[in-house]
C-alpha positions in Angstrom: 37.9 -111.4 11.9 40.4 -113.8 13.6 44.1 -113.4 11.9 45.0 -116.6 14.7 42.7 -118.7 12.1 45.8 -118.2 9.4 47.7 -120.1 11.5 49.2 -123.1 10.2 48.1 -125.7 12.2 44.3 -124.5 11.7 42.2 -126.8 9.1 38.9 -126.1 8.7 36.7 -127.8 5.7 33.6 -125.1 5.8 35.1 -122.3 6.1 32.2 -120.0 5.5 30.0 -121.9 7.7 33.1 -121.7 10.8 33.0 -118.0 9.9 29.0 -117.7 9.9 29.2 -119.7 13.7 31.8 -117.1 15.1 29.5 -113.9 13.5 26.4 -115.3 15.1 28.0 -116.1 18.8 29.3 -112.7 18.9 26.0 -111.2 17.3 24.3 -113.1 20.5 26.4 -111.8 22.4 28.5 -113.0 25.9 25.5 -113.5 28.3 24.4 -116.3 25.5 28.0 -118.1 25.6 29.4 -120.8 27.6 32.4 -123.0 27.3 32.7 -126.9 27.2 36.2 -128.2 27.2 37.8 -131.5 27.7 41.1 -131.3 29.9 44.0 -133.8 29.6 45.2 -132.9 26.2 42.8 -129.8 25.7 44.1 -127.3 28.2 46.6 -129.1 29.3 49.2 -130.0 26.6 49.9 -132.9 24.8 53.9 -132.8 24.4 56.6 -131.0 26.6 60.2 -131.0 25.3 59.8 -133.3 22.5 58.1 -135.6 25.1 54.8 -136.5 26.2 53.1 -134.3 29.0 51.1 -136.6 31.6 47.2 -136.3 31.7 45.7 -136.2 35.0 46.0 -140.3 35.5 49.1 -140.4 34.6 50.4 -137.8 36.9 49.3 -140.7 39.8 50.1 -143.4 37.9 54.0 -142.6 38.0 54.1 -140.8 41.0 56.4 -141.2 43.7 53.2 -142.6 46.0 52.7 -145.8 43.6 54.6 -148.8 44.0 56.5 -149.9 41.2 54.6 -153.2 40.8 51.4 -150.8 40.6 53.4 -149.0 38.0 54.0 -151.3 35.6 50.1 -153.0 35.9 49.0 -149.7 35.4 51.5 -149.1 32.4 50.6 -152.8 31.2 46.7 -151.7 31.0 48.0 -148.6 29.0 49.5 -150.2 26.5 46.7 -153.3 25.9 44.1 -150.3 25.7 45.1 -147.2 24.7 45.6 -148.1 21.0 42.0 -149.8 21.3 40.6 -146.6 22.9 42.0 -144.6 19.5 41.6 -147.2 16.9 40.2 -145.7 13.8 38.8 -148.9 12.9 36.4 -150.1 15.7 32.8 -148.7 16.3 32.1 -146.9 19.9 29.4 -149.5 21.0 32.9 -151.9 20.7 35.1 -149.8 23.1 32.9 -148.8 25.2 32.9 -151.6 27.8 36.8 -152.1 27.1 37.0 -148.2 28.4 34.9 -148.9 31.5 36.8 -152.1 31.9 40.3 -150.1 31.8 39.2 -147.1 34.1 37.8 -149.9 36.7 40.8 -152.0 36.6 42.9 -148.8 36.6 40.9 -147.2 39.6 41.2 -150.5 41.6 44.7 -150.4 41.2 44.8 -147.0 42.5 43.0 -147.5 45.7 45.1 -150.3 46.6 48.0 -148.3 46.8 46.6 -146.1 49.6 47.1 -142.6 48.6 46.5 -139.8 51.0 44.6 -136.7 50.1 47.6 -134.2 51.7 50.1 -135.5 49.1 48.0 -134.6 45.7 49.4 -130.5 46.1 53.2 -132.3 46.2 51.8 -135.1 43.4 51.3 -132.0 41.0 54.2 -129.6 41.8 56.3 -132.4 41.2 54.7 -133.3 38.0 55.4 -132.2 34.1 52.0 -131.2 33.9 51.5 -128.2 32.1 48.4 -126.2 30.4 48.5 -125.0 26.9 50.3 -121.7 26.3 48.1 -119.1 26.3 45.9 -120.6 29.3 46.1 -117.9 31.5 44.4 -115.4 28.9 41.9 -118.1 28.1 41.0 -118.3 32.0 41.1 -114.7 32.3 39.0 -113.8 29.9 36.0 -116.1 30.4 36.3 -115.5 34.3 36.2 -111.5 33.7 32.8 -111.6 31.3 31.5 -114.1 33.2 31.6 -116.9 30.9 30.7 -120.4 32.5 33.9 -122.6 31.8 32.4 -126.0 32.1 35.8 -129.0 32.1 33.6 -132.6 31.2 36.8 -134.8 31.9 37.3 -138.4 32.1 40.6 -138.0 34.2 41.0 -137.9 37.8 39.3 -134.4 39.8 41.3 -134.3 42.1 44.3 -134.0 40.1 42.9 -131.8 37.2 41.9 -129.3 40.1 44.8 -129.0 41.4 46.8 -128.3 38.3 44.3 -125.3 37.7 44.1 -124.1 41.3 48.4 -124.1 40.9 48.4 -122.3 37.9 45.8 -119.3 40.0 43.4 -119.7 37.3 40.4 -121.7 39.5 37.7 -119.3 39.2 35.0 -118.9 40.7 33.1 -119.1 36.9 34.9 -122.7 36.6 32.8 -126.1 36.9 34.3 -129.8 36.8 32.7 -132.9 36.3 35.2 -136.1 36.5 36.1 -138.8 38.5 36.8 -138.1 42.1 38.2 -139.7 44.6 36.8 -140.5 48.0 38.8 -140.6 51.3 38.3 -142.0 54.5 38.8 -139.8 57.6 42.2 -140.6 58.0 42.4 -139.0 54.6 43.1 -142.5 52.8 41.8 -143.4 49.3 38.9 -145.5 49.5 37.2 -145.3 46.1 36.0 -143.5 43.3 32.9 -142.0 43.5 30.5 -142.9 40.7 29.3 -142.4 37.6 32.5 -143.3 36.1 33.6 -141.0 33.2 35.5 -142.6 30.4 36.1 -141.1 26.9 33.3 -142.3 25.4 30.7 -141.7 27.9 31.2 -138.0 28.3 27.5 -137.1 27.2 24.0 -136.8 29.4 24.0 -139.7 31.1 27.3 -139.4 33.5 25.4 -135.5 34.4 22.2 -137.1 35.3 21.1 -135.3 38.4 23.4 -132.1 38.3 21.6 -129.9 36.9 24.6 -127.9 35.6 23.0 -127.1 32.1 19.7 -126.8 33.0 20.4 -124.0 35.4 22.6 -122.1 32.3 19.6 -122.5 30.0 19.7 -119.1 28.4 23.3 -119.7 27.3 22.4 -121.2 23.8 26.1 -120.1 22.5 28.2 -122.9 22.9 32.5 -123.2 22.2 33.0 -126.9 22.7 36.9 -128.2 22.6 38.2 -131.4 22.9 41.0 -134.0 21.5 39.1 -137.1 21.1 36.2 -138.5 18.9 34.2 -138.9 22.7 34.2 -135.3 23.5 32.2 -134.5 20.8 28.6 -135.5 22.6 29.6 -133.1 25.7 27.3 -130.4 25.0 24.6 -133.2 24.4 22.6 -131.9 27.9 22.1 -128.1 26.8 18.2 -128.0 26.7 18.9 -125.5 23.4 22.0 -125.1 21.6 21.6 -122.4 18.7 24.9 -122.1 17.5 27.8 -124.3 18.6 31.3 -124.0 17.4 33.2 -127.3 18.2 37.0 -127.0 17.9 39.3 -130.1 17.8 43.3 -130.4 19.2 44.5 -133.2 16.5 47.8 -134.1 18.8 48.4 -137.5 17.7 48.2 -139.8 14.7 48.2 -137.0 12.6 47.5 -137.7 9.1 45.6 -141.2 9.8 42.6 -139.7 12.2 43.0 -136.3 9.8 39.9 -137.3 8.0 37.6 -137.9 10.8 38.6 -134.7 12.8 37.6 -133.0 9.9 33.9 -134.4 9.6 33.4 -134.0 12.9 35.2 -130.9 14.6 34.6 -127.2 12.7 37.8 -126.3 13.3 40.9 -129.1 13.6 44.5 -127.8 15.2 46.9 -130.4 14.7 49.7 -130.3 16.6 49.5 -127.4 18.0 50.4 -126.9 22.4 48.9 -123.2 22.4 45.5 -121.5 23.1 45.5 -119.0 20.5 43.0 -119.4 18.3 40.9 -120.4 21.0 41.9 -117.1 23.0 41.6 -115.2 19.0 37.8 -116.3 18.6 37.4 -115.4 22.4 38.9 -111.7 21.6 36.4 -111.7 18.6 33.4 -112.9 20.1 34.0 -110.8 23.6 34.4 -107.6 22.0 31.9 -105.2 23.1 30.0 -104.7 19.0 
């Protein structure tokens, strides 16, 4: 069905179940399917030339427009809780205030340094960020079937938009919800317009009010990707979901969060910066039966 699934980054536990998800989307066919993806470390990539590739906050964070005493509080609040926000060991209801504590004291820090809205484009050219290989066929082919591409993101809009709109690949099939910023008229950074998005919040509440699913309600075939343990509850506002195929990008901590990837996502690809199983199941399902 899908030779990308020999690959050997893929793990899978249920095999036959995986392969009964990806018979039935295509059997319902592409007016039934819509995507759900997380960005920062989803379909952007996790590691560029044996280093790390920045998510959409840290694209700001150690930009040229930041001071460098905003750099290193913002580097400070990284490294007190990043290893809290992927601890194996602690339960959700524990980081969930620690996560909106972080984005709030992050966000504050952020405003204070007075960022204008013209230099974003120059933020991101002059950035490492880059999508997943294989992004431009992934892009392409939901945009030309019509597939809604839905990007649930706690990172920063503004940023995340303009990495896509760079690439050429913001279509007009392409909705984000994330945390934007708000300028004043002298195009200033004032705040961040609510509901905050952390990782752990990305479900119905943060949507309250959109509408976005509710108006897609005949699209019961959902692909959900993500990296994290929190995108997992991002298709939780489809009114009716009849087959969902949720597939996980394992990019760090390997072999200790192995385990819980498995449980959780139907497909787990660990270490891997490419698209292409995604883009192979895509092929498969878009293929006119």
């Amino acid at each position: 069905m899908v030779p990308e699934l020999e690959k050997a980054t893929v793990r899978i536990r249920q095999p036959e179940r995986v392969r009964g998800i990806i018979q039935a989307l295509r059997e319902q066919g592409v007016a039934k399917l819509q995507v759900i993806s997380d960005f920062d470390m989803t379909l952007s990539r996790f590691g560029c030339n044996g280093r790390r590739c920045p998510t959409s906050h840290n694209i700001l964070d150690t930009s040229r427009v930041i001071s460098e005493d905003g750099k290193r509080k913002l580097k400070d609040l990284l490294h007190y809780y990043y290893p809290i926000e992927i601890d194996p060991n602690r339960t959700l209801e524990e980081k969930r205030p620690l996560m909106v504590e972080w984005w709030t004291k992050a966000h504050e820090l952020l405003v204070q340094q007075k960022i204008h809205k013209g230099d974003i484009a120059q933020i991101v050219r002059e950035s490492e960020a880059m999508l997943r290989d294989g992004f431009k066929e992934f892009f392409d082919q939901l945009h030309k079937n019509n597939v809604p591409l839905f990007i649930f993101s706690a990172g920063i809009g503004d940023i995340l938009e303009e990495i896509i709109r760079q690439a050429n690949v913001f279509y007009s099939n392409v909705n984000v919800v994330s945390n934007y910023m708000d300028f004043n008229d002298d195009g200033v950074l004032t705040h961040f317009r609510g509901p905050l998005i952390h990782t752990y919040n990305k479900n119905n509440t943060v949507l309250q009010g959109t509408g976005y699913f509710q108006q897609l309600s005949t699209r019961t075939s959902i692909i959900l990707l993500g990296d994290s343990m929190g995108d997992l509850t991002m298709a939780d506002g489809v009114p009716s979901v009849e087959n969902i195929l949720k597939i996980g990008f394992l990019n760090d901590k390997v072999e200790e969060r192995r385990g819980k990837y498995l449980d959780s996502y139907d497909i787990v690809l660990e270490r891997d910066e490419t698209l292409d199983v995604v883009n192979g199941i895509l092929r498969y399902i878009l293929t006119e039966t």
